[in-house]
C-alpha positions as CSV (number, residue, x, y, z in Angstrom):
1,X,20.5,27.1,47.3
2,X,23.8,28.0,47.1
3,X,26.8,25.6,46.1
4,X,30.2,26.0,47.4
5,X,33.1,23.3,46.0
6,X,35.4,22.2,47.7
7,X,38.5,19.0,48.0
8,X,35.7,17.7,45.2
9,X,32.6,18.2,48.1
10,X,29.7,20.0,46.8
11,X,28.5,22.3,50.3
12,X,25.0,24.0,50.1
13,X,23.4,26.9,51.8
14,X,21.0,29.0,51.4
15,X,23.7,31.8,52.0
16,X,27.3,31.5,52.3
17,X,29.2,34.0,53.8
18,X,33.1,35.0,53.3
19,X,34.9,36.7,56.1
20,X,38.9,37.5,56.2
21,X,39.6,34.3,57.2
22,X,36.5,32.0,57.1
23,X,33.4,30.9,54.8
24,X,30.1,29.7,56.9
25,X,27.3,28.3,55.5
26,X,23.9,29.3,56.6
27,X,19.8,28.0,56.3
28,X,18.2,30.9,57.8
29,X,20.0,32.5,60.6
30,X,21.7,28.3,61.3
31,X,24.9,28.1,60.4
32,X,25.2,24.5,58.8
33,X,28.8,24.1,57.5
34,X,31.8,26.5,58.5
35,X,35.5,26.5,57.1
36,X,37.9,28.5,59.2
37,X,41.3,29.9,59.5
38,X,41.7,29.6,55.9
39,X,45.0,31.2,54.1
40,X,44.0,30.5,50.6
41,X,40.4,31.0,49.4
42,X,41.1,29.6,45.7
43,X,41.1,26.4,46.8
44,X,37.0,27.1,47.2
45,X,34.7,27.3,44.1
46,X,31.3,29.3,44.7
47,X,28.7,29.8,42.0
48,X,28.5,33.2,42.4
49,X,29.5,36.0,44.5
50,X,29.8,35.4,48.8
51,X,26.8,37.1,50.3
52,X,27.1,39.8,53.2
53,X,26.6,39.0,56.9
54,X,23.7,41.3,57.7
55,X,26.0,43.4,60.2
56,X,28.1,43.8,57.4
57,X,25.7,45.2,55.5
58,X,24.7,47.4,58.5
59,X,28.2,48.6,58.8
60,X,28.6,49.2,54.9
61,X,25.0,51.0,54.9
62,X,26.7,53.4,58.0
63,X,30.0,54.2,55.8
64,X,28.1,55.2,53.1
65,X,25.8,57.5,54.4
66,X,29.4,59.2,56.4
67,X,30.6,59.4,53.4
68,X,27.6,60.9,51.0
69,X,27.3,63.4,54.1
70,X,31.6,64.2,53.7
71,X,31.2,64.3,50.3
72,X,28.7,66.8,50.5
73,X,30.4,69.0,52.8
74,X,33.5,68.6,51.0
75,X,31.3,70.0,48.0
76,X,29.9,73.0,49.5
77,X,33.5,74.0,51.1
78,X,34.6,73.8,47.4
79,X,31.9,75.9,46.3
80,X,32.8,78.3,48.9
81,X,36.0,78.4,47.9
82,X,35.3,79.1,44.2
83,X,32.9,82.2,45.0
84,X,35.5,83.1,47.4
85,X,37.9,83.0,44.2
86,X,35.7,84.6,42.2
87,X,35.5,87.5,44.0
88,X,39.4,87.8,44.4
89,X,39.4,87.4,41.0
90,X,36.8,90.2,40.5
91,X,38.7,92.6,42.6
92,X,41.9,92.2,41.2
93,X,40.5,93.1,37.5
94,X,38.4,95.8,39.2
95,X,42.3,97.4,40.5
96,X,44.1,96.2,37.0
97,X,41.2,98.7,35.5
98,X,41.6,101.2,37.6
99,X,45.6,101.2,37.5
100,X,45.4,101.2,33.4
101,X,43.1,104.4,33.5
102,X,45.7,105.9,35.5
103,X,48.5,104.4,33.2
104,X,46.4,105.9,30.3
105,X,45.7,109.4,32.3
106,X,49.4,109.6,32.6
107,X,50.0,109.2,29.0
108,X,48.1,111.9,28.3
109,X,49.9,114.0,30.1
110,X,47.3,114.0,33.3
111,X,48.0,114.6,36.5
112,X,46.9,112.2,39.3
């Protein structure tokens, strides 16, 4: 069981759950104690962390999953980008080599 303190009242459930503006108590899917429209959670001692309502959860597993798959993409587009680079990068020495041959022919007195 969970304890929640509060105003020197002990409150226990087997989860308690915090919202914005609320904290419910809760044996099994019951709700057995709710405090609501509360502005200033310090006034509430829990011994431990709140627990997550399960649509919460839900909703956290969902984002998650959006984001491992943005992530992802965002990756690969990177990736992209840096072969994309690379062969910019590639080509540009390729023409700096070919410009300092012809620097070089010239200095020899060669003819392009």
């Amino acid at each position: 069981m969970r304890k929640l303190s509060f105003n020197q009242d002990i409150y226990e459930a087997e989860r308690i759950v915090k919202t914005d503006t609320d904290i419910i108590g809760y044996n099994g899917k019951n709700e057995i104690f709710a405090f609501r429209g509360i502005s200033d959670f310090s006034i509430f001692e829990l011994d431990g962390e709140f627990d997550i309502e399960n649509d919460e959860l839900v909703a956290l597993r969902a984002d998650n999953e959006k984001l491992k798959t943005q992530l992802a993409e965002a990756q690969a587009a990177t990736l992209e980008l840096h072969e994309s680079q690379a062969m910019q990068d590639a080509k540009i020495t390729e023409a700096n080599n070919a410009t300092f041959e012809l620097y070089e022919l010239i200095a020899q007195g060669g003819t392009v």
